[in-house]
N, C-alpha and C positions, 0 to 999 in steps of 0.2 A: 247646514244652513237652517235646517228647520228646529235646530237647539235654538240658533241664536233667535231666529224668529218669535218662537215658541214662550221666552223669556224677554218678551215686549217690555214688559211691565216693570222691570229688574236695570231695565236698560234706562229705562225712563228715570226710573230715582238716582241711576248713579250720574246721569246726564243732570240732572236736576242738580243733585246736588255739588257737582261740581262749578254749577253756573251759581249757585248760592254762595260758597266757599271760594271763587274767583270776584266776587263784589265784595264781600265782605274784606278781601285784603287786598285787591286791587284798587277799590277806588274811597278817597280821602272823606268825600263828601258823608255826613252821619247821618242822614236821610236812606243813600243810597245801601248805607249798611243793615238799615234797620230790615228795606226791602230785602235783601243778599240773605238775611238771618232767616226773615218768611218765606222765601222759594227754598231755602235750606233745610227749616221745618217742616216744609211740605212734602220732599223729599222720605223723610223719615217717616209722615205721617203714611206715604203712599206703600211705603217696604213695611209699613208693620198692618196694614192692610192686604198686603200682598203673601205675606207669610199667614194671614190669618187664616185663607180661605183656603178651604177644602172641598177639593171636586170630588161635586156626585151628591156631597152634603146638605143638608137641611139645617136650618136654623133648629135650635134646641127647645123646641115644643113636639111632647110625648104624642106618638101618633105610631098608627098599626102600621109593620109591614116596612116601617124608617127604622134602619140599625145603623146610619152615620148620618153623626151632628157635627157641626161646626162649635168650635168653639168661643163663643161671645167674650172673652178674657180680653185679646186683642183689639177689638172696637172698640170697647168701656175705658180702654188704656187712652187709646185715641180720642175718646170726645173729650177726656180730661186732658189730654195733650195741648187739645186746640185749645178750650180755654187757657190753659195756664199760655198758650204761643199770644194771643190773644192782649193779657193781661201784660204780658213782657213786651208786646209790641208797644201798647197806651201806654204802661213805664219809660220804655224809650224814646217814645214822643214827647212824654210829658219834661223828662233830660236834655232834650233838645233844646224843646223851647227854653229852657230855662239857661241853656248853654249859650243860644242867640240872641237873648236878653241879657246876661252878662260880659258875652265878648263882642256880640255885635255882628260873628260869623257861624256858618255849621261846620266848615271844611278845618276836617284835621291837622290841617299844614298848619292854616293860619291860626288855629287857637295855640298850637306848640307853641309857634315864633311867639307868640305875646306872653306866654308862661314862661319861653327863655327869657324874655324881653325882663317879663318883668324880677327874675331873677337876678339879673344881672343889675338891677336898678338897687335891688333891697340890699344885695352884696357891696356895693358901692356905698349904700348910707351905711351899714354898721361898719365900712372901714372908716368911714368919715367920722365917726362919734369913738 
């Protein structure tokens, strides 16, 4: 019990990340995906935070009588993570909008059916000509 305890932290990301990767394919809406992608990313940001740190350790400034550093590799990966999460999230929003300005919905269903819809319109005129 006190393993599973003990690995709090481990539990939480794979919980996270399941509830990120269950919106991202359970639900249609491309809002709700964007959210599913950033609890998903967060996930990931929180395990590579997790695996960073090292007990007992000190940040890696030389000081007497300190013989374990942590390694700052892992952090510097993560704040360029969250920008780059960041920048794909404003990318996805900015697809959005421009998705509910061309079809008029955000829901996956409904833009499908109007791309069959409209398929099936254009196949119709080039049999007509």
């Amino acid at each position: 019990m006190t393993m599973i305890l003990g690995l709090y932290n481990y539990w939480i990301v794979i919980v996270l990340m399941m509830i990120g990767f269950y919106i991202i394919i359970a639900h249609g809406h491309l809002i709700k995906k964007i959210v599913g992608l950033n609890i998903f990313q967060t996930s990931v940001f929180i395990f590579y935070i997790s695996v960073g740190k090292v007990e007992g350790a000190t940040a890696p400034i030389w000081q007497e009588g300190i013989i374990l550093y942590s390694n700052p590799l892992p952090h510097v990966l993560i704040l360029t993570a969250i920008v780059v999460g960041i920048a794909t999230t404003a990318l996805g929003l900015a697809l959005i909008i421009r998705i509910k300005e061309a079809y008029g919905s955000v829901d996956e269903d409904d833009i499908q059916a109007m791309d069959n819809q409209d398929m099936v319109n254009q196949d119709k005129e080039h049999q007509q000509c």
